[in-house]
N, C-alpha and C positions, 0 to 999 in steps of 0.2 A: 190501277193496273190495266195494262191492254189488253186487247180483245185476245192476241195471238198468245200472249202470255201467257193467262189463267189457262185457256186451250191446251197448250203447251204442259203446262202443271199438270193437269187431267188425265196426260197421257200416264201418267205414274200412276197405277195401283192402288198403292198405299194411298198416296193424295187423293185420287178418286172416291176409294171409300171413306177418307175421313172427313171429306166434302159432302158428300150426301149426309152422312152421318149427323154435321153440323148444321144441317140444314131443319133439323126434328121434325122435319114434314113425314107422319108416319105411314101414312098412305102410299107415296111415293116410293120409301124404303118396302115397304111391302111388294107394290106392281115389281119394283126390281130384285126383292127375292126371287118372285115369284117367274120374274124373264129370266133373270139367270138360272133359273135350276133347269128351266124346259130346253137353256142353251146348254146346259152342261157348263156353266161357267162359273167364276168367283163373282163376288159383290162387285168385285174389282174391274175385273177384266169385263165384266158387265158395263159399269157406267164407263170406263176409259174408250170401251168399243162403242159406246152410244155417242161421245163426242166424236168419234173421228166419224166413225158413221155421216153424221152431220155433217161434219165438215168438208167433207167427199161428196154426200147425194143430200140435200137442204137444197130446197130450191128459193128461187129469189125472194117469195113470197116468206115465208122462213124466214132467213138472214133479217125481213125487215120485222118481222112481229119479234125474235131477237134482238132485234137493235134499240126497239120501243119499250121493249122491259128490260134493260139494261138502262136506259136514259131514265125510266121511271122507277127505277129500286134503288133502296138506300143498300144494296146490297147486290150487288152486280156478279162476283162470281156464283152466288147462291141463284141468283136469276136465270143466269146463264147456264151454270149446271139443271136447274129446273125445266128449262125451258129445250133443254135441246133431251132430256133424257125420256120429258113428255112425248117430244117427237116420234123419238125411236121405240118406245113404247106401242105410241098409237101405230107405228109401221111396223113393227112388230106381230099387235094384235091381225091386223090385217093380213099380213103374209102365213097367220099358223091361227086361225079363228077358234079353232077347239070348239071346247064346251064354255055355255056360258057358265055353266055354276064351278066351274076348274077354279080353285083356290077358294072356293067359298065354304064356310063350316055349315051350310045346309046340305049339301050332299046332294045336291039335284032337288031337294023337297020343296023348292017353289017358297023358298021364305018370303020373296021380294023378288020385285021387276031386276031384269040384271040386263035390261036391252040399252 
């Protein structure tokens, strides 16, 4: 499948969430509950705005560590969805830092380093 393809698929919702979904990385599904609710959004509307996100502001540097786990996974749309929703996550955290322990079931108690 092409790069613009699966891209393309991603913009769909439905596809979106049942792409991550199939991905069973639970951690991941987590960080993106967790961005969608602070946007007000769906699972959905979450991961399909993380691609285009990408696709719009991913600079060069990006596109190639994307292009390197794409070449290196037996599993290229999962790589791809992984690898760009990482992105917008981590650009995310940065634009809205909060609290570190925000999503954490210690409750600010200092379970563990969250730096």
């Amino acid at each position: 499948m092409l790069l613009g393809t699966m891209m393309s698929a991603l913009r769909d919702e439905d596809v979106a969430t049942a792409t991550l979904m199939e991905l069973g990385d639970i951690v991941l599904a987590a960080q993106v509950e967790a961005a969608r609710d602070a946007h007000g959004e769906s699972v959905g509307e979450y991961v399909s705005g993380a691609v285009q996100r990408f696709a719009l502001s991913a600079g060069d540097e990006d596109w190639l560590g994307l292009m390197t786990a794409l070449e290196r996974s037996d599993d290229p749309a999962g790589a791809c969805l992984t690898r760009m929703l990482s992105w917008s996550l981590a650009r995310d955290a940065r634009a809205h830092p909060g609290n570190a322990h925000d999503g954490c079931s210690c409750g600010g108690g200092g379970c563990h380093d969250h730096s």
